[in-house]
C-alpha positions as CSV (number, residue, x, y, z in Angstrom):
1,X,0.0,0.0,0.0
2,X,1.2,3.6,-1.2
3,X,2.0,6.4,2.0
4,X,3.3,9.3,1.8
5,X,4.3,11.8,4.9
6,X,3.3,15.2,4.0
7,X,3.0,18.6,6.1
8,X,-0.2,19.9,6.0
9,X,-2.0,23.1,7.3
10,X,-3.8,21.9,10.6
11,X,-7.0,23.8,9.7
12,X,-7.2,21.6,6.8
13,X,-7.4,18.7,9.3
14,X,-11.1,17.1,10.1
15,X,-12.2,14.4,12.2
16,X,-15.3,12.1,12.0
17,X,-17.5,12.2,14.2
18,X,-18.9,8.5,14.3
19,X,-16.7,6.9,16.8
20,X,-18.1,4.0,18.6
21,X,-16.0,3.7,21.5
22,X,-14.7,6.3,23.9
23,X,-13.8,10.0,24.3
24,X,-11.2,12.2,23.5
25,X,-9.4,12.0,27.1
26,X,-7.4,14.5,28.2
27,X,-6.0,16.6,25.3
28,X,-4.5,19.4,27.2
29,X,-2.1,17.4,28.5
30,X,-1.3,15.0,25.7
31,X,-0.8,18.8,24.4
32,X,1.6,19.3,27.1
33,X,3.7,16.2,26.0
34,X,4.3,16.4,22.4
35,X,5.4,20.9,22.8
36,X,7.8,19.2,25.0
37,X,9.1,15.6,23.4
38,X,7.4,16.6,19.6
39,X,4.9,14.6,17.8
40,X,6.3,11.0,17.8
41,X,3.8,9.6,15.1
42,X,1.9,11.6,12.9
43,X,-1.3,10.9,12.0
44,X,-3.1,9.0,9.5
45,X,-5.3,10.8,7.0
46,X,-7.3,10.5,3.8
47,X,-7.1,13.2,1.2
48,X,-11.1,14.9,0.7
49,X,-12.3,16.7,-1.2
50,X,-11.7,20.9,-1.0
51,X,-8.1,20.0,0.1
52,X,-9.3,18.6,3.4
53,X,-7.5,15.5,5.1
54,X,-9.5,13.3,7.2
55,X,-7.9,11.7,10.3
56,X,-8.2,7.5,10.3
57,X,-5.8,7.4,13.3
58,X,-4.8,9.7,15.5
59,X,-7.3,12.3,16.7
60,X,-6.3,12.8,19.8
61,X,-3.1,13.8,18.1
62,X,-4.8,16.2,15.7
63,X,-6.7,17.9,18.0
64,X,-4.0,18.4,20.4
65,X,-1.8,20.0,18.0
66,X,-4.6,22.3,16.7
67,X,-5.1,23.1,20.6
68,X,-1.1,24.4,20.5
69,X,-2.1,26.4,17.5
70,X,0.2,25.0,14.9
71,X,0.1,26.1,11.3
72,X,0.8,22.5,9.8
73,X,2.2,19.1,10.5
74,X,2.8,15.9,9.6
75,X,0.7,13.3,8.7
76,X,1.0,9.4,6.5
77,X,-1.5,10.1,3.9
78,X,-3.6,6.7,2.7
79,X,-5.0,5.6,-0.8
80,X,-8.6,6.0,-1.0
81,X,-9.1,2.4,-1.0
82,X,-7.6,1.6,1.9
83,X,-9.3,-0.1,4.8
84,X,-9.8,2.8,7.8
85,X,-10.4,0.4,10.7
86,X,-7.3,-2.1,9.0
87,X,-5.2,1.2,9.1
88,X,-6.5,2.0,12.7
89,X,-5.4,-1.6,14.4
90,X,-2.3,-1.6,12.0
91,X,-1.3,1.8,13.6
92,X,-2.3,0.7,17.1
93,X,-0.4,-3.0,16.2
94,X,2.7,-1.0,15.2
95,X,2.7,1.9,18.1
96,X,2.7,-1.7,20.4
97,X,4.9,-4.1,18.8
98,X,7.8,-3.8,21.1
99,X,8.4,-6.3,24.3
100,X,6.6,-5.6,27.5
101,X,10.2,-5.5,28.7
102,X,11.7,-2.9,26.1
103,X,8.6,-0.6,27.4
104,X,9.3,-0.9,31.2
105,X,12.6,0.3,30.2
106,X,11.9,3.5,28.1
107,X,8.8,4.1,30.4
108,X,11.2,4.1,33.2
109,X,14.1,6.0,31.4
110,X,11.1,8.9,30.9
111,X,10.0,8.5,34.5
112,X,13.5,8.7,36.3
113,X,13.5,12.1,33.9
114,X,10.9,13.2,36.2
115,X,8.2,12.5,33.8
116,X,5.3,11.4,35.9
117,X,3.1,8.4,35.3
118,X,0.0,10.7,34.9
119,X,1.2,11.8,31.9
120,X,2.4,9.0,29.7
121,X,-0.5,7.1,30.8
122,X,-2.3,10.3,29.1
123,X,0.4,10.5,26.2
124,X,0.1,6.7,25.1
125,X,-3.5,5.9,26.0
126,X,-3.0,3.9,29.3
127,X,-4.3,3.6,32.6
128,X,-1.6,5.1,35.5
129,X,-1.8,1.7,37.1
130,X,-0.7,-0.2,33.5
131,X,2.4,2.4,33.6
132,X,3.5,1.5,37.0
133,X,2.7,-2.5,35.8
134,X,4.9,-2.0,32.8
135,X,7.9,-0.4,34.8
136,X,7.5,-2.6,37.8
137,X,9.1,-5.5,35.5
138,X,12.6,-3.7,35.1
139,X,12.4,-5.2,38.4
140,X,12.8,-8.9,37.8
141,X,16.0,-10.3,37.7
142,X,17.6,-11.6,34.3
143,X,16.7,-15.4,35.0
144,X,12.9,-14.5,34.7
145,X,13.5,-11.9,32.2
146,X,14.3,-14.4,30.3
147,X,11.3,-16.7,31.2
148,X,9.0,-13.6,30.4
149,X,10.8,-13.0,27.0
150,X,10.1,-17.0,26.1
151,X,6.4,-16.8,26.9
152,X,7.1,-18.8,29.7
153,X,5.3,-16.5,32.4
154,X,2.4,-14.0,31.5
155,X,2.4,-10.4,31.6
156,X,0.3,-10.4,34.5
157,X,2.4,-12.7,36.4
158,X,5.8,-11.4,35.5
159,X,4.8,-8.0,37.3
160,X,3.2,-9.8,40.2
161,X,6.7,-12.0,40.7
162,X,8.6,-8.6,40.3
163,X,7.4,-6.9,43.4
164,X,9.3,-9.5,45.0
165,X,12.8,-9.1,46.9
166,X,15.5,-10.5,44.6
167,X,16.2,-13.5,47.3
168,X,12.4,-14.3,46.5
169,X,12.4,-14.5,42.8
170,X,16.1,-16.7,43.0
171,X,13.7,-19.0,44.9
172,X,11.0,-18.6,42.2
173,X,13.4,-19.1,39.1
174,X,15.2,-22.2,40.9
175,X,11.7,-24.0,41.3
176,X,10.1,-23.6,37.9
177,X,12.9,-21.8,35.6
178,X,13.5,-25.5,34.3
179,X,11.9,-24.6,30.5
180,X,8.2,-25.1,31.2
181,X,5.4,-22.5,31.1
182,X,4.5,-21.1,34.9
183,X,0.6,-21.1,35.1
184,X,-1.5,-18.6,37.2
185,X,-2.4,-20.9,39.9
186,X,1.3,-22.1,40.6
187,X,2.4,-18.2,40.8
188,X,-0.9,-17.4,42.7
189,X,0.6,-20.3,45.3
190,X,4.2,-18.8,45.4
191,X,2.9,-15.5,45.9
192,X,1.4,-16.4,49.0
193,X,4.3,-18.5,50.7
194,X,6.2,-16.0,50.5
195,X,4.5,-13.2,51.5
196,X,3.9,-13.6,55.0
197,X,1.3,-10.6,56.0
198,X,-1.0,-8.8,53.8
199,X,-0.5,-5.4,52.1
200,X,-1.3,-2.9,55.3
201,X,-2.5,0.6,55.2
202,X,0.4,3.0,55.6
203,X,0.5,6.2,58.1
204,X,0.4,8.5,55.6
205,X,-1.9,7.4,53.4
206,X,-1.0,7.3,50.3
207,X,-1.0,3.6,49.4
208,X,-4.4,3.7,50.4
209,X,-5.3,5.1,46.4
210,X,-1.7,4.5,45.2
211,X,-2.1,2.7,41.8
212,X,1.1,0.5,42.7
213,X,-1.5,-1.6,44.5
214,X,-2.8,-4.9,42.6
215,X,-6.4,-3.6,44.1
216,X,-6.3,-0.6,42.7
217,X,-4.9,-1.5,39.1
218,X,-7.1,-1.2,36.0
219,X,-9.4,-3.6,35.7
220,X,-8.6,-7.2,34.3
221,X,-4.9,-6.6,35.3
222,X,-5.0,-9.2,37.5
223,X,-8.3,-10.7,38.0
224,X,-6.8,-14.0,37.1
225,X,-4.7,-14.5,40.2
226,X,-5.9,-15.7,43.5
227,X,-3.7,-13.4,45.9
228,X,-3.6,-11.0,48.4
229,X,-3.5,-7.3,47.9
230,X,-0.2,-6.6,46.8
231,X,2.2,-3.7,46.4
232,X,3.5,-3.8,43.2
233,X,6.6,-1.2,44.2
234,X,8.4,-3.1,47.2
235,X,11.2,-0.8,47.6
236,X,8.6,2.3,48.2
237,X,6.5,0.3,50.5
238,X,9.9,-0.8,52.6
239,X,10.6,2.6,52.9
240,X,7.6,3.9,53.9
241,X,7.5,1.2,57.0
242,X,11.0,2.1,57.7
243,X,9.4,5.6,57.6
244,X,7.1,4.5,60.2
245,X,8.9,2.7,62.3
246,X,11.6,4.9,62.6
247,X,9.2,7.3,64.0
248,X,7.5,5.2,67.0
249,X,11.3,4.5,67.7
250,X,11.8,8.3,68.0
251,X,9.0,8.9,69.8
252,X,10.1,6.0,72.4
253,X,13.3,7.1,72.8
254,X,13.2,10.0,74.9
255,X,11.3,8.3,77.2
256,X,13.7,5.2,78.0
257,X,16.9,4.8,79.0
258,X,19.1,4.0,75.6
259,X,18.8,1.2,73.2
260,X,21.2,-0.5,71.2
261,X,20.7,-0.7,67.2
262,X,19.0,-3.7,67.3
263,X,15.4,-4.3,66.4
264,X,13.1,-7.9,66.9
265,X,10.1,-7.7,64.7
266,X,7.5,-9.2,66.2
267,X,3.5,-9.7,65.1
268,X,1.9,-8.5,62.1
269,X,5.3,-6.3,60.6
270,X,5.9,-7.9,57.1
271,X,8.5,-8.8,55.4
272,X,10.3,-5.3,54.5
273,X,13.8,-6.9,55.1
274,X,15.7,-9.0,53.0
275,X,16.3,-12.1,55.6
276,X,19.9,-12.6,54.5
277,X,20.4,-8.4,54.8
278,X,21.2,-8.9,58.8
279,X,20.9,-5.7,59.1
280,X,18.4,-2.9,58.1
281,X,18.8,1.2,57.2
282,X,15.8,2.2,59.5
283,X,15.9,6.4,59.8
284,X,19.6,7.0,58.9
285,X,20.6,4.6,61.3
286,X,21.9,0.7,61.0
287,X,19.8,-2.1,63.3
288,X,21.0,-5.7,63.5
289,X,18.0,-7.7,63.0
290,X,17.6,-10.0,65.3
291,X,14.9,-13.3,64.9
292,X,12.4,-13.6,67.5
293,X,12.3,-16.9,67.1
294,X,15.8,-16.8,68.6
295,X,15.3,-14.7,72.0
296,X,13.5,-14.7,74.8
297,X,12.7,-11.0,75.7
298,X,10.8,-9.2,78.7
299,X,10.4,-5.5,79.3
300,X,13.4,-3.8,80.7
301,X,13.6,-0.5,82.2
302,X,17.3,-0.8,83.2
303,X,19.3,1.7,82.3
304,X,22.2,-0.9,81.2
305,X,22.7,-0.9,77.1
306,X,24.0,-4.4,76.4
307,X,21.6,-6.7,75.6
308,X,18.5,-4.4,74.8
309,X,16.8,-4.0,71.3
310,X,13.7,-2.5,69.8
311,X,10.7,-4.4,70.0
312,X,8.5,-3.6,66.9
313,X,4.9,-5.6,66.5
314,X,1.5,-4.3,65.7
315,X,-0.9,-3.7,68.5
316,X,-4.3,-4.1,66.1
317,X,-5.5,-2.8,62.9
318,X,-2.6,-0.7,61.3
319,X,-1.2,0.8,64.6
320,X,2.2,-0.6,65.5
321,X,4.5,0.3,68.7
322,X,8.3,-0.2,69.6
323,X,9.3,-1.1,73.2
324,X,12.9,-1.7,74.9
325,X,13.4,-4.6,76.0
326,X,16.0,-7.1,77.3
327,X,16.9,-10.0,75.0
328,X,18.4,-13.3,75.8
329,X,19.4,-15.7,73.3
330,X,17.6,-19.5,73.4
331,X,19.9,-22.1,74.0
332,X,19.9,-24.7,71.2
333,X,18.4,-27.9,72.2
334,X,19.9,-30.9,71.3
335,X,17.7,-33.7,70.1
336,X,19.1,-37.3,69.4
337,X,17.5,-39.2,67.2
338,X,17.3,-42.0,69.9
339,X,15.8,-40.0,72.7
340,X,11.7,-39.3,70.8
341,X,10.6,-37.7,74.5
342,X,13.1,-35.1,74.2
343,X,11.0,-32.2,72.1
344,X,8.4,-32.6,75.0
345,X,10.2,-31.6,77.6
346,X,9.8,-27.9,77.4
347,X,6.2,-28.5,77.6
348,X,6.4,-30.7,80.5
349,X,8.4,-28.6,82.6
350,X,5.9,-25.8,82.5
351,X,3.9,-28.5,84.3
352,X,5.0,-27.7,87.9
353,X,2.8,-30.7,89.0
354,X,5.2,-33.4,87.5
355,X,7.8,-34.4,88.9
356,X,11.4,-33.4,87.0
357,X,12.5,-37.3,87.4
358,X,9.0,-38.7,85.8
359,X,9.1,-36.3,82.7
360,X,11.5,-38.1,80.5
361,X,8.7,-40.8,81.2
362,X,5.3,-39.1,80.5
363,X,7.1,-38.0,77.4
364,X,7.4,-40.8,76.5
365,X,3.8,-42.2,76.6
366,X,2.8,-39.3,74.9
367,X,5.4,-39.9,71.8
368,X,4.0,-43.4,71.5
369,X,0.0,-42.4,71.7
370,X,0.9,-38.8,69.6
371,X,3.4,-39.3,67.5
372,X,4.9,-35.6,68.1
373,X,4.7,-32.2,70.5
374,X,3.1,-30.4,67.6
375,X,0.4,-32.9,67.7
376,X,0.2,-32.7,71.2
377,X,0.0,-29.0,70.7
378,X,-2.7,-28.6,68.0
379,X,-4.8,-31.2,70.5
380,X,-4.6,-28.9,73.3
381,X,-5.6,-25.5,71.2
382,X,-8.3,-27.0,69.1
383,X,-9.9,-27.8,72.8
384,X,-8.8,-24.6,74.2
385,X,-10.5,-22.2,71.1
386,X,-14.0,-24.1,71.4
387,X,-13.7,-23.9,75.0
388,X,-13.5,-20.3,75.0
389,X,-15.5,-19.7,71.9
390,X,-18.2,-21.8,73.8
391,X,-17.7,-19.3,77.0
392,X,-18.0,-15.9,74.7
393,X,-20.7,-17.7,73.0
394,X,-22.6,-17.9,76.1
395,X,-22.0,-15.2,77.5
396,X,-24.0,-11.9,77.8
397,X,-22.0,-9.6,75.6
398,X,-19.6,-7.3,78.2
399,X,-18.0,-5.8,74.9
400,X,-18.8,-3.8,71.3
401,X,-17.7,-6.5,69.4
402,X,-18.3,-4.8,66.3
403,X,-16.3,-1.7,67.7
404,X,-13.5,-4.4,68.3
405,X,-13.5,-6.3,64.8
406,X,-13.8,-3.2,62.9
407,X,-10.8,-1.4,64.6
408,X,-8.9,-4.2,64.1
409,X,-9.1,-4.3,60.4
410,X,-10.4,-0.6,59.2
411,X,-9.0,1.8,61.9
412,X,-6.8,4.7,61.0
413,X,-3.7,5.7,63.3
414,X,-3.8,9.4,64.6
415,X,-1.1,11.0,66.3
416,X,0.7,9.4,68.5
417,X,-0.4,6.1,68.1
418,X,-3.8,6.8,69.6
419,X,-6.8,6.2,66.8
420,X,-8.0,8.8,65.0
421,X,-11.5,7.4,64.1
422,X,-12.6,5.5,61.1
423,X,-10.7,5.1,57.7
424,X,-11.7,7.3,55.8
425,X,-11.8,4.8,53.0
426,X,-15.1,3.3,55.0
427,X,-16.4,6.1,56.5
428,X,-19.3,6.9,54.2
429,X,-20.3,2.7,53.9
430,X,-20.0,3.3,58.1
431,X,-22.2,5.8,58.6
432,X,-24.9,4.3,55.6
433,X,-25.0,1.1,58.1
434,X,-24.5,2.7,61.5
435,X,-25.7,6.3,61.0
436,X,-24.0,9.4,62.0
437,X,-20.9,7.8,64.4
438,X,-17.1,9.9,64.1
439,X,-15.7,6.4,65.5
440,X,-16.5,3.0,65.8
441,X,-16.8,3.4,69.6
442,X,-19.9,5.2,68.8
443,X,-21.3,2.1,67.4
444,X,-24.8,1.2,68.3
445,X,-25.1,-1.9,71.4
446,X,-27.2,-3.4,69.1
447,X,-28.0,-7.4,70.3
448,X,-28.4,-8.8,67.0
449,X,-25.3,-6.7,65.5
450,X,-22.9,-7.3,68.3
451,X,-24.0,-11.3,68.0
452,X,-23.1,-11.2,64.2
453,X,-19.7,-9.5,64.9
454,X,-19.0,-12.4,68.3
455,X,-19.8,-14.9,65.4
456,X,-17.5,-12.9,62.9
457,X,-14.8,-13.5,65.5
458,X,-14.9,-16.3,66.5
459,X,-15.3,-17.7,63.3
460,X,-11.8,-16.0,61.8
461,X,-9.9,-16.9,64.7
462,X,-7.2,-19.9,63.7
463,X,-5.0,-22.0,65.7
464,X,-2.1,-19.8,64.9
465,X,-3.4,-17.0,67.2
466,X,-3.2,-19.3,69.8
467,X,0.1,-19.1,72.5
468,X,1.6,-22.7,73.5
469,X,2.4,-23.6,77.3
470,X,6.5,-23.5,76.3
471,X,6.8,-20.2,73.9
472,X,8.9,-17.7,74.8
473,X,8.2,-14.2,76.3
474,X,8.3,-12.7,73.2
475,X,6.0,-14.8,71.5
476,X,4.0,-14.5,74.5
477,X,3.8,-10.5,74.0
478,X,2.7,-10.8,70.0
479,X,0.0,-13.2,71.1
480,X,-1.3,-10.9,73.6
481,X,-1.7,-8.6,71.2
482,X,-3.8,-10.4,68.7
483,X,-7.9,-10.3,68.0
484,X,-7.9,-13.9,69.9
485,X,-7.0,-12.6,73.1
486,X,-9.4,-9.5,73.2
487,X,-12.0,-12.0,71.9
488,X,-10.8,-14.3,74.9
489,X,-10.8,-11.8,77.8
490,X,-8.5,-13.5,79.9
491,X,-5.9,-13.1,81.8
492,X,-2.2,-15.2,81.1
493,X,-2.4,-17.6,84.3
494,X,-6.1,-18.2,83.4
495,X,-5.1,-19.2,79.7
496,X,-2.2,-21.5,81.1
497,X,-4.9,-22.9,83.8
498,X,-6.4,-24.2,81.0
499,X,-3.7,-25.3,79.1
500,X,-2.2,-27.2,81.6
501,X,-5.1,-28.6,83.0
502,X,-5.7,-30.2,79.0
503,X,-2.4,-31.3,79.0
504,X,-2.6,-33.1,82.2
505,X,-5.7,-35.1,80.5
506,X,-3.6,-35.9,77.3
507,X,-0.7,-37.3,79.5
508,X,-3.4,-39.6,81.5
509,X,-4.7,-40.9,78.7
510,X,-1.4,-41.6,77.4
511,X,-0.6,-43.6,80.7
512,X,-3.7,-45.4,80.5
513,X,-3.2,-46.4,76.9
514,X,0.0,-47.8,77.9
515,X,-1.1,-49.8,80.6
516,X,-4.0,-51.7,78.2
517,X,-1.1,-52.2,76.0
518,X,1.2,-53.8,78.1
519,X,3.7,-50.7,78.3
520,X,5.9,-49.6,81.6
C-alpha cells in the first residue's frame, strides 16, 4: 500500500465524528507532551475533497496539535481504497509491537526524567496503574526476564513475581525456571508462601489510592490471580515502613533509657527486610535484625545498654508500637534421634505438677500415643479455642464487638499512636450502616449486630493466634496482642490454667493407653 508523509495546514485537518467507543481524554495534557518531546507519530489521513485530510488514526493527536495552535504538520496520507479500521489496528499493532520489557525500560528511562506516570499514561493511552505494571518488570532479575521474554510467564504474572525481593524471585526461578510454562495458579501459590502478611495501610496514606496496589490496578490486570493485595513497588512500600517505624522508635526514645541498634520484629510487621540483609537502614541509622524466634525477651527499664533491642509488632489494625526490651538468646536444644521424649520436655516442665524425674517418662507415653509435641499441641488448642469460643458464645456480651472487629481491620492511626476514628476509605459505607458515628466506639449496642460480629470473630480466629504452654516471652507479648486474646478476655495464668489442665488429661490418657497395651 502507497503512503506518503506530508506537512499539511492543521485547519485543513477534520475528524469524524462517528466513533463507537470512547472519548477524546485529556488533550490538554497530551498537548503538554508532544510541545515538549514533539509529535512521535503523525497521524493518518485520507485526502477529501476541498483540500481537506481526514484523520483514520490519531485524533487525539490532531486535535491536540490544533489546541497548541500550529500552522501545519505531519501526517502518513492513505490511498482511498484503503481499509480505515485495517489502518487503525495496524497503527495501534505498530505503536505496540515492542516487548513488554523494552517498554518498562523506556517508560522508566522517561519517569527517572521526572516525567510522571500521569502523563504517559495520558500520552500513550494507558491507565496510570498499566504504567506502573509495565515499569515494575525492570524489576525482575535476568533469569525470569528471560522466562518472560520465552512466553514462559504472563504479563500479568511477571509483574506480580517482580514486586518480589530479589532472594524471592532466586527462589522462584530455581523452582520452575526448568523450560516449562508457569501457570497462574502455581504463581498465585508462590505469591502467598512468600508473602507472610497482607499489604497494610500505611500512616500516611498514600498507598491507600496508590495505583502500585494490585487492588487498585485497571481492571482485568490481575483478576486471574488468586492473591492478596499486593504492592507492586516493594522498595517504596519498605521505605515507607522504615518511615514508620523509625518514627514510633523516635517517639520511644526520649522516654527510656538507651537502646542498642538492634530491632526484633515481632506480630503483624511484614517482610520489609531481605532475611539474608542482617541488618536494616531504619531512619539513617543501622539495626542488627535479630529473629524472634531466637530470644527470649521481657520488658526492661534498666538503664544498662548491652543486651536491649527494639521491639517492633502491631498492636491491632494498622497501629504498631516499639518497646525496649531485654533480650536473651535460646539455647539450642539438642535432640538425638534415639531420645523421641526429648522435644516434649519444654512442655512438661511448665507443668510444675510433674515431677522433673518422671518427665523423660510421660514424654514418653505421649510420643507413643501422639506421634509428636506439635500434635500434642494442635490437641490442646483445638480444645482450648471451642472452649473459649463456647464461653464468649454464652456469655452476655460485656463488649462492642463490632467496635472491636472493625478497629482491628479498618481503623486509622492518629497521632501518636492513639486512633484517629474511622478510615476514611469506610467512613461513608459506616455511617450508611450505623448512621452518624465519628468512631466505631460510637457504634450502636445493638444485640443482634454485636451477635453477628461475636460470630465474625470467632469464626476467623485460627490455631495460629493461639500461644503454647513453652513459647517464649516474646511470643507470648505478640500473642497478647492479637484479636484472639481480646476476643478471649482472659488473663495469662487463666489461659495457662487451661492449658495445663488439657495437658494433664492428654498425658493420663497416654498412661492409660499404655497400661492396656502392656507398656511400663
Amino acid at each position: 500500500m502507497q503512503t506518503e508523509t506530508i506537512k499539511v495546514p492543521v485547519a485543513k485537518i477534520i475528524s469524524s465524528t462517528d466513533r463507537k467507543h470512547g472519548g477524546q481524554g485529556d488533550i490538554e495534557s497530551l498537548a503538554r507532551s508532544i510541545q515538549e518531546h514533539g509529535l512521535i507519530q503523525p497521524p493518518a489521513v485520507k485526502k477529501e475533497r476541498g483540500g481537506l485530510y481526514r484523520v483514520i488514526a490519531g485524533r487525539r493527536r490532531a486535535a491536540a496539535v490544533s489546541l497548541l495552535k500550529w500552522r501545519d504538520v505531519d501526517v502518513t496520507v492513505y490511498p482511498d481504497d484503503a481499509d480505515d479500521e485495517a489502518v487503525a489496528l495496524a497503527e495501534n499493532a505498530n505503536r505496540e509491537d515492542a516487548h513488554p520489557l523494552d517498554e518498562a525500560e523506556k517508560f522508566k528511562r522517561m519517569m527517572d526524567a521526572g516525567k510522571p506516570a500521569e502523563e504517559l499514561a495520558k500520552y500513550y493511552n494507558r491507565s496510570v496503574s498499566g504504567i506502573h505494571h509495565r515499569v515494575r518488570l525492570t524489576h525482575l532479575v535476568d533469569g525470569i526476564k528471560t522466562m518472560f521474554r520465552d512466553g514462559k510467564i504472563s504479563i500479568s504474572g511477571a509483574a506480580l513475581v517482580a514486586s518480589l525481593p530479589e532472594e524471592d524471585q532466586e527462589k522462584f526461578l530455581k523452582k520452575y525456571g526448568g523450560g516449562r510454562d508457569v501457570g497462574k495458579w502455581e504463581i498465585s501459590g508462590f505469591m502467598s508462601s512468600v508473602r507472610k502478611s497482607p499489604l497494610r495501610h500505611i500512616a500516611d496514606g498514600e498507598c491507600e489510592t496508590c495505583k502500585k496496589r494490585t487492588r487498585n490496578s485497571a481492571p482485568g490486570l490481575f483478576e486471574d490471580f488468586n492473591t492478596e493485595d499486593i504492592c507492586l513497588d516493594g522498595d517504596c512500600y519498605a521505605k515507607k515502613w522504615a518511615a514508620l517505624i523509625a518514627g514510633r522508635i523516635a517517639d520511644k526514645a526520649g522516654q527510656s533509657n538507651p537502646t542498642e541498634k538492634n530491632i526484633i520484629f515481632g506480630y503483624g510487621i511484614p517482610k520489609i527486610f531481605p532475611a539474608k540483609a542482617g541488618t536494616a537502614i531504619i531512619g539513617g541509622d543501622e539495626y542488627a535484625l535479630i529473629p524472634a524466634g531466637s530470644v527470649d525477651i521481657k520488658e526492661s527499664g534498666k538503664k544498662a545498654k548491652n543486651g536491649t533491642a527494639w521491639h517492633v509488632r502491631s498492636v491491632g489494625g494498622h497501629v504498631i508500637e516499639a518497646d525496649r526490651v531485654a533480650y536473651k538468646k535460646l539455647e539450642a536444644v539438642s535432640v538425638r534421634n534415639n531420645d523421641p521424649a526429648a522435644p516434649y520436655l519444654g512442655l512438661l516442665s511448665a507443668m510444675p505438677e510433674i515431677k522433673e524425674e518422671d518427665r523423660k517418662d510421660a514424654a514418653e507415653k505421649l510420643h507413643k500415643k501422639y506421634g509428636g509435641p506439635w500434635n500434642v499441641k494442635r490437641k490442646a488448642r483445638e480444645e482450648l479455642l471451642e472452649a473459649v469460643v463456647g464461653r464468649r458464645i454464652r456469655e452476655k456480651s460485656d463488649g462492642n464487638w463490632a467496635e472491636i472487629w472493625l478497629a482491628e481491620h479498618y481503623a486509622e492511626e492518629g497521632e501518636n499512636g492513639k486512633p484517629r476514628g474511622i478510615d476514611p476509605e469506610y467512613s461513608g459505607l459506616a455511617a450508611g450502616i450505623f448512621g452518624p458515628i465519628a468512631s466505631f466506639s460510637e457504634i450502636p449496642r445493638n444485640e443482634t449486630l454485636q451477635k453477628v460480629f461475636l460470630f465474625v470473630i470467632a469464626a476467623g480466629i485460627t490455631l495460629h493466634s493461639l500461644p503454647d504452654l513453652d513459647d517464649s516471652e516474646s511470643e507470648w507479648l505478640c500473642a497478647e496482642e492479637t484479636l484472639f486474646w481480646k476476643f478471649a478476655g482472659m488473663t495469662r495464668e487463666e489461659y495457662l490454667d487451661m492449658y495445663r489442665e488439657r495437658l494433664s488429661k492428654f498425658i493420663a490418657e497416654a498412661e492409660n493407653a499404655s497400661g492396656e497395651g502392656g507398656g511400663k
